[in-house]
Structure formats: structure tokens, C-alpha cells
C-alpha positions in Angstrom: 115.2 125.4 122.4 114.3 121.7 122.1 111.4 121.9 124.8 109.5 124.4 122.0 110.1 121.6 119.1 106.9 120.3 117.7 106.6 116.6 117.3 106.0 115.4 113.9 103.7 112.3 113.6 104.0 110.1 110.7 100.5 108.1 109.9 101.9 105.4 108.0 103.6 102.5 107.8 105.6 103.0 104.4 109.1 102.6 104.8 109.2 105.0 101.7 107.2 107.9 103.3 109.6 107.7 106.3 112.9 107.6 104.0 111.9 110.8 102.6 111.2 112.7 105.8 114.5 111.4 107.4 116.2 112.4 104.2 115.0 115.7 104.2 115.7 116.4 108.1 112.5 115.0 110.5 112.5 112.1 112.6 108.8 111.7 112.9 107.0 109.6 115.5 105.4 106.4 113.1 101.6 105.8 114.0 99.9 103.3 111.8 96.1 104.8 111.5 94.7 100.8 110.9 92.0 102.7 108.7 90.1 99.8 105.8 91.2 101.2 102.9 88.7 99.1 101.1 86.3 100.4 103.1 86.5 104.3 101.7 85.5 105.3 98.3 85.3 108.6 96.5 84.1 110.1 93.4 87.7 109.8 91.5 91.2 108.6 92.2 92.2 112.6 93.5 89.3 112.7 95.6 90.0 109.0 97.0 93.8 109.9 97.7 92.4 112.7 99.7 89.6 111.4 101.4 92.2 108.4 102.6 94.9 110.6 103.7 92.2 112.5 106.2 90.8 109.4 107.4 94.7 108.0 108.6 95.2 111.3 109.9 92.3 111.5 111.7 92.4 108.1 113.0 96.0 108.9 114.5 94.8 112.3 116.1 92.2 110.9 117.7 93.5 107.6 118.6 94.4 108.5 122.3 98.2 107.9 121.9 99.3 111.3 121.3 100.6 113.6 124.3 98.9 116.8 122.4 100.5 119.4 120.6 101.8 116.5 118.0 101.9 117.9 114.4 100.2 114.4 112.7 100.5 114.2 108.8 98.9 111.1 106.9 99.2 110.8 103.4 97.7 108.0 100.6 98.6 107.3 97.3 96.3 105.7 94.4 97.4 105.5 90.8 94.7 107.0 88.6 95.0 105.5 85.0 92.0 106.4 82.8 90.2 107.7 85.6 90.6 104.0 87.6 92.0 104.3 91.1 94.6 101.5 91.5 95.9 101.0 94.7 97.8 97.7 95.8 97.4 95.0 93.7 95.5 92.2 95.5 98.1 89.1 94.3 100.5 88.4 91.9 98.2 88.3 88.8 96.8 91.3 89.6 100.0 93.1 89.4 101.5 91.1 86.4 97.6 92.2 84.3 98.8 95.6 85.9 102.2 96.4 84.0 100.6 94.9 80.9 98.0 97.1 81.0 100.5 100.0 82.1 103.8 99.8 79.8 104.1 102.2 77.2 101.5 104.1 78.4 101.3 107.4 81.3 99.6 107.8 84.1 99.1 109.9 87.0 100.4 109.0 90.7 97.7 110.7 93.0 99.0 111.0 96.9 96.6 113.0 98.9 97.7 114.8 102.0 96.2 115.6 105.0 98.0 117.3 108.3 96.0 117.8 111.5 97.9 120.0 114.3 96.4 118.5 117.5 97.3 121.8 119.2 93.8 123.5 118.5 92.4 120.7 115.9 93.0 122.3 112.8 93.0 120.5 109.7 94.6 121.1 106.2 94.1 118.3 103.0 94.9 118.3 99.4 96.0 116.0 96.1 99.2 116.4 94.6 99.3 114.9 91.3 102.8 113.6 89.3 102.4 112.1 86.1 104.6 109.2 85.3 105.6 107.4 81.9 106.3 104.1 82.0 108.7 102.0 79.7 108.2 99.1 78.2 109.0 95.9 80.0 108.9 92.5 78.4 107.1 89.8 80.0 110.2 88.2 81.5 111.0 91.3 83.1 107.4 91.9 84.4 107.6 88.4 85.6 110.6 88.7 87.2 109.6 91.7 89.2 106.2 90.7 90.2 107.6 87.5 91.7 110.1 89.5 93.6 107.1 90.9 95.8 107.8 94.5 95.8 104.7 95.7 93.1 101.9 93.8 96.0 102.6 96.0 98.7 103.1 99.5 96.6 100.4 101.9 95.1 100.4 101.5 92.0 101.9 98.1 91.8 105.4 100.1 91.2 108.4 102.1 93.0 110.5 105.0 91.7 113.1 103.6 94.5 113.2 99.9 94.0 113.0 97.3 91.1 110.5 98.7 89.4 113.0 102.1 88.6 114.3 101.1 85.5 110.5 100.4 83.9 110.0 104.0 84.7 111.0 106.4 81.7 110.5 109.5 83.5 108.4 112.1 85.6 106.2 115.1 84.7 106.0 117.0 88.1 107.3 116.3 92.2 109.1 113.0 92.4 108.7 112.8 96.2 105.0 112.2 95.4 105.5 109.3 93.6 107.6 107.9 96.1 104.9 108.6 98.6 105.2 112.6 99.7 105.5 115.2 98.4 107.5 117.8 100.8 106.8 121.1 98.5 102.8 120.2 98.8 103.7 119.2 103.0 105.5 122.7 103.2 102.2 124.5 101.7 100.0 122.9 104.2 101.9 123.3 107.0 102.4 127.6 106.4 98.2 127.4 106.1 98.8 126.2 110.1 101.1 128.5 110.6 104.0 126.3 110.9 107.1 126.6 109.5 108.6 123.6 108.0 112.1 124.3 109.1 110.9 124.3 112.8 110.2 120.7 112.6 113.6 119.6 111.3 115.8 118.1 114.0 
């Protein structure tokens, strides 16, 4: 039985992304794709999630450091707040201007998808969108949290599963994506390869 397993590849290097597939049954291979981010730009903050999630997966397909057959999945997350893409923040006062400009306010978390089954070369990619309301921090708080170092390496400049989780009122939509994946949208574009999800559970 185990011979017939497809190998799930993972092409990122969030911790986050990887907690959710090990806590949902996978034990993926991690590949970081090393794509520039900066590099990539799109027409809106969907359309960049996407674009960057088919580059990492591309770049990890292709890289030469698969065995073949490897079911590769890379994934990026921008959050799109009036229309702005916002990745990571580039320093400290980035990210405190960030929550200022964010508390009391909505936006949407944007993680595009992209999965590549190196089998026969097929590619599937799409957006899925979560919109998230955020509370209101004072400016000890945001201060506080940005000097923790957390909001510099995080999309967004914020984390349902860390110290930013009590600054979040709520979700409209997939949580998972706001953490990084979302497995109902992974599940959709992995039955459009023919591959059932539950066959790459270990």
C-alpha cells in the first residue's frame, strides 16, 4: 500500500502552512522555492497571491530535487486592504504604521494556491479570499507586539495563531486561509488532478 502513496511537497517555509497540513493528516516534504517575491507583481492583491503561489510551485517542480511523481503545492498570502497588496512589513515601523492604519477596520486575507502534480505536469491555481475584522489595539499593545517580532515575518503584519490573536475580532469565511492554507480550496484543486485528498494523508 505505501509503495502507491503520493508524496506531498510543501513549497514553503512557513511554520504555519506546515502546522496545518500535519494537523490535518500530511507530512509533506518542505522545499523552499527561493523565488523574489519583490520581484513579481500583478494587477491586484488576488491576482498577485496567485501569480506568487505558481511561481514557488514552479520553482520547486522544476528545481531538480524531486524524484518525480511528487504532488508539489505552493501557496502565498498578501493582505489586500483597499485594493493595496501588503505582504511582510519591511521593519518595525512599517508594521507599527500597519496596525494603525488597520484597527477597527476589515480587510481581506488573499492566499493564492497553486498545485503542480509532477507526474504528467499538470497545473491547477486559484485565490481563496477570507475577510478578517480587526479590533482595536491601543498603541501600547501595538507596540508591544511589533517589538515582539512576530508581525515582520507574517503577511499581513498579523497571525490568527500567535500574538496578534486577540487583535483579531473575528472571520468572514475559511480560517485555514488566514493562517496560510486553506485545505477546502487544496481539496478542490487536487479532485481537478484527479487526486483524492484522503490518499495523501499518512
Amino acid at each position: 500500500m505505501t509503495s502507491n502513496r503520493r508524496v506531498l511537497v510543501l513549497a514553503s517555509a512557513s511554520p504555519a502552512r506546515l502546522g496545518l497540513l500535519k494537523q490535518a493528516g500530511f507530512d509533506p516534504r518542505v522545499l523552499v522555492s527561493g523565488v523574489d517575491e519583490d520581484a513579481i507583481s500583478a494587477d491586484s492583491p488576488a491576482e498577485l497571491a496567485r501569480v506568487l503561489a505558481e511561481a514557488k510551485a514552479a520553482a520547486v517542480a522544476s528545481g531538480g530535487m524531486l524524484d518525480g511523481g511528487e504532488i508539489v503545492v505552493g501557496c502565498d498570502s498578501v493582505l489586500d486592504l483597499d485594493g493595496e497588496a501588503l505582504g511582510k512589513p519591511a521593519d518595525a515601523a512599517e508594521a507599527t504604521a500597519r496596525w494603525q492604519a488597520m484597527r477597527g477596520r476589515s480587510g481581506v486575507l488573499r492566499t493564492g494556491h497553486c498545485v503542480i502534480d509532477t507526474a504528467d505536469g499538470r497545473q491547477v491555481s486559484a485565490t481563496a479570499s477570507t475577510t478578517v475584522r480587526f479590533g482595536t489595539p491601543d498603541d501600547a499593545e501595538v507596540a508591544a507586539y511589533v517589538a515582539s517580532g512576530e508581525p515582520l515575518h507574517v503577511a499581513g503584519a498579523f497571525t490568527l495563531d500567535g500574538r496578534s490573536a486577540p487583535f483579531v475580532e473575528g472571520v468572514d469565511g475559511d480560517p485555514g486561509n488566514v493562517i496560510g492554507l486553506s485545505l477546502p480550496l487544496l481539496r478542490s484543486l487536487l479532485s481537478d488532478l484527479g487526486v483524492r485528498i484522503t490518499d495523501l494523508w499518512t
